[in-house]
C-alpha positions as CSV (number, residue, x, y, z in Angstrom):
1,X,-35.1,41.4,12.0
2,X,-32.5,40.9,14.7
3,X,-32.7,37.4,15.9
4,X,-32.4,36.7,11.7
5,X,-29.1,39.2,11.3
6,X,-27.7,37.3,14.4
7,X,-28.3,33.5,12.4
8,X,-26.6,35.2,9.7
9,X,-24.0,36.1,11.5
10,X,-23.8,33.1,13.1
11,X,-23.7,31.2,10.0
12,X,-21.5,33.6,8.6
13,X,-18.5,33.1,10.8
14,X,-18.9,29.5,11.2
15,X,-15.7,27.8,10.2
16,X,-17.9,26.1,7.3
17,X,-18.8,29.3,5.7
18,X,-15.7,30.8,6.1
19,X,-13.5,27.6,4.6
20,X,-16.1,27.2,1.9
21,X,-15.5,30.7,0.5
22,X,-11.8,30.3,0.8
23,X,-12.3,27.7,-1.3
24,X,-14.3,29.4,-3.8
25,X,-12.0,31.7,-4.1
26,X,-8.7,29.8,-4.2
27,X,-10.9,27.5,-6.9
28,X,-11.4,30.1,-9.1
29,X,-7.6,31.3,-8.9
30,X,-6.7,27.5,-9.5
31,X,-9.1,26.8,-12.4
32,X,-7.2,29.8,-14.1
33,X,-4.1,28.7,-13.6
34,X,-4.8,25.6,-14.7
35,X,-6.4,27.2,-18.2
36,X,-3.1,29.2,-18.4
37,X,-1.4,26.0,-18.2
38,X,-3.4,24.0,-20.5
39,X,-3.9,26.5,-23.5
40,X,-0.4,28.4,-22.9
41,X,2.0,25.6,-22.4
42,X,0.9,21.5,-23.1
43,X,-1.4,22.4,-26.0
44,X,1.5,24.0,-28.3
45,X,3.7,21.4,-27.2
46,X,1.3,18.7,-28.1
47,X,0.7,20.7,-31.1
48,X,3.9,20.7,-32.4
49,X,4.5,17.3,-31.7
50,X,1.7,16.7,-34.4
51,X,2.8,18.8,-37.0
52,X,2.4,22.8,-35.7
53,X,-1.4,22.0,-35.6
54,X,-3.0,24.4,-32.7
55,X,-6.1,23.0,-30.8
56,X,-7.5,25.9,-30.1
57,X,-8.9,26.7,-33.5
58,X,-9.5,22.9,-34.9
59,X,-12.9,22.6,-35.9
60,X,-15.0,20.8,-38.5
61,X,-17.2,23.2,-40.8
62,X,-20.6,21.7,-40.5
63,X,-22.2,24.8,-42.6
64,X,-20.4,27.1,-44.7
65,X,-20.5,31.3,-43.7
66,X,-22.8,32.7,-46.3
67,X,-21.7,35.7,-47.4
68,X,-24.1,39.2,-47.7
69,X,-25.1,39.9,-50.8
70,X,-26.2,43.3,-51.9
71,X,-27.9,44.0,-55.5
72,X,-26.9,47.1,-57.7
73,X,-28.7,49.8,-55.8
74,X,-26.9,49.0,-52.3
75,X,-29.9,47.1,-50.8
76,X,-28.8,43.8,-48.6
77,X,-30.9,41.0,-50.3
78,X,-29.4,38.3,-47.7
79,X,-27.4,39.0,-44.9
80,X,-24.2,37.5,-44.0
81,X,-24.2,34.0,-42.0
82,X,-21.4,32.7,-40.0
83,X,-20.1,29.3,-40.6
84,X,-21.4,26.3,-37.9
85,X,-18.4,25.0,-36.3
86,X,-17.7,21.7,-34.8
87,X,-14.9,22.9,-32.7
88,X,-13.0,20.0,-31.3
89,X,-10.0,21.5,-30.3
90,X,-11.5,23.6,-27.8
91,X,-13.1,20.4,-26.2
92,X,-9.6,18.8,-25.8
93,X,-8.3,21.5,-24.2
94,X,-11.1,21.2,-21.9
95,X,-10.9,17.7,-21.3
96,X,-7.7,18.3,-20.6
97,X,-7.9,20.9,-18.1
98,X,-10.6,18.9,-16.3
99,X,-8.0,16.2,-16.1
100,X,-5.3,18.4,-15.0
101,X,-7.6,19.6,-12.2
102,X,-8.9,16.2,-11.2
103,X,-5.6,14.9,-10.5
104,X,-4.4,17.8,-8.8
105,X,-7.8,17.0,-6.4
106,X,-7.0,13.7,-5.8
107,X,-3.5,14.7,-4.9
108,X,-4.3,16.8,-2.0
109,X,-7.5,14.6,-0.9
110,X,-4.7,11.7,-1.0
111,X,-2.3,13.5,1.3
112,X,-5.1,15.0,3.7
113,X,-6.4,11.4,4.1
114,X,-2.6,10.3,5.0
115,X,-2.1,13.2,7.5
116,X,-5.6,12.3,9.0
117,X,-5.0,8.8,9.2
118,X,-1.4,9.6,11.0
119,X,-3.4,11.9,13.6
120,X,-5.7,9.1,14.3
121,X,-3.1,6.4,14.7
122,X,-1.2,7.9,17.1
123,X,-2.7,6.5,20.7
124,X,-3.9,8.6,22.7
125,X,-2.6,9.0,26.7
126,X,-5.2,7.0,28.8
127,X,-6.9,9.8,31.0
128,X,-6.2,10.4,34.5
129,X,-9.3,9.2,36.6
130,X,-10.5,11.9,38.3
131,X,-11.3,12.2,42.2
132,X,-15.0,11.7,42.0
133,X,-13.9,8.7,39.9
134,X,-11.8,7.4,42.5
135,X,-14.0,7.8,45.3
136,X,-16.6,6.1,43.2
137,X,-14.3,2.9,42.4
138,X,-13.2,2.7,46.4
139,X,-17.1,2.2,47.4
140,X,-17.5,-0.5,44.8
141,X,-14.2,-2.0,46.0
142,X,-16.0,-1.6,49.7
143,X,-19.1,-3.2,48.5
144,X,-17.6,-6.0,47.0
145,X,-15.3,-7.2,50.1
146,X,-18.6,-7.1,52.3
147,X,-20.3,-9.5,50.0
């Protein structure tokens, strides 16, 4: 039991783990904001661009709702069915929101990429040899004169 609670816990606070569930948790926060944003604010301004409609709620009845019916003595002879729905509108808004968060994906990929590509473009300072590295260089220089 303890050499596998110590690979947790080495796994655990790896910087992987870690930055994974920061971004789990920073997703989740995101993917509501971005819901917020979709159903809240575009999709009634798209919808009253087009005449008031409201996505949301724009479906196609495929089947009517049935409603219950009850005879004379109170007895349910069929209960109540709710209508099939080919709701549309809710897809949109989806679509829409996977767009919105898509984009806003590639934005920050696209400026991490830049950032990284500064970091590596920048030369770095040639090393200082160090004194075993001299030494070794003086005996091949020696060698090479007494050839």
């Amino acid at each position: 039991m303890g050499k596998f609670w110590n690979e947790f816990k080495e796994f655990a606070v790896k910087g992987n783990a870690v930055d994974m569930a920061v971004a789990v948790v920073i997703g989740g926060a995101f993917g509501a904001i971005v819901t917020s944003l979709v159903n809240d604010l575009i999709m009634p301004c798209i919808g009253v661009l087009i005449g008031g409609a409201d996505f949301a709620n724009m479906a196609v009845t495929l089947k009517a709702a049935v409603p219950e019916i009850v005879n004379d003595a109170g007895e349910v002879i069929q209960p109540a069915k709710e209508a099939v729905l080919f709701k549309y509108g809710k897809f949109i808004n989806a679509i829409i929101s996977f767009i919105i968060v898509a984009f806003s994906i590639f934005m920050v990929i696209k400026a991490m990429s830049k950032m990284k590509k500064k970091k590596e473009e920048a030369p770095a300072a040639p090393a200082e040899p160090s004194a075993e590295e001299k030494l070794l260089t003086e005996i091949r220089d020696i060698l090479k004169e007494k050839k």
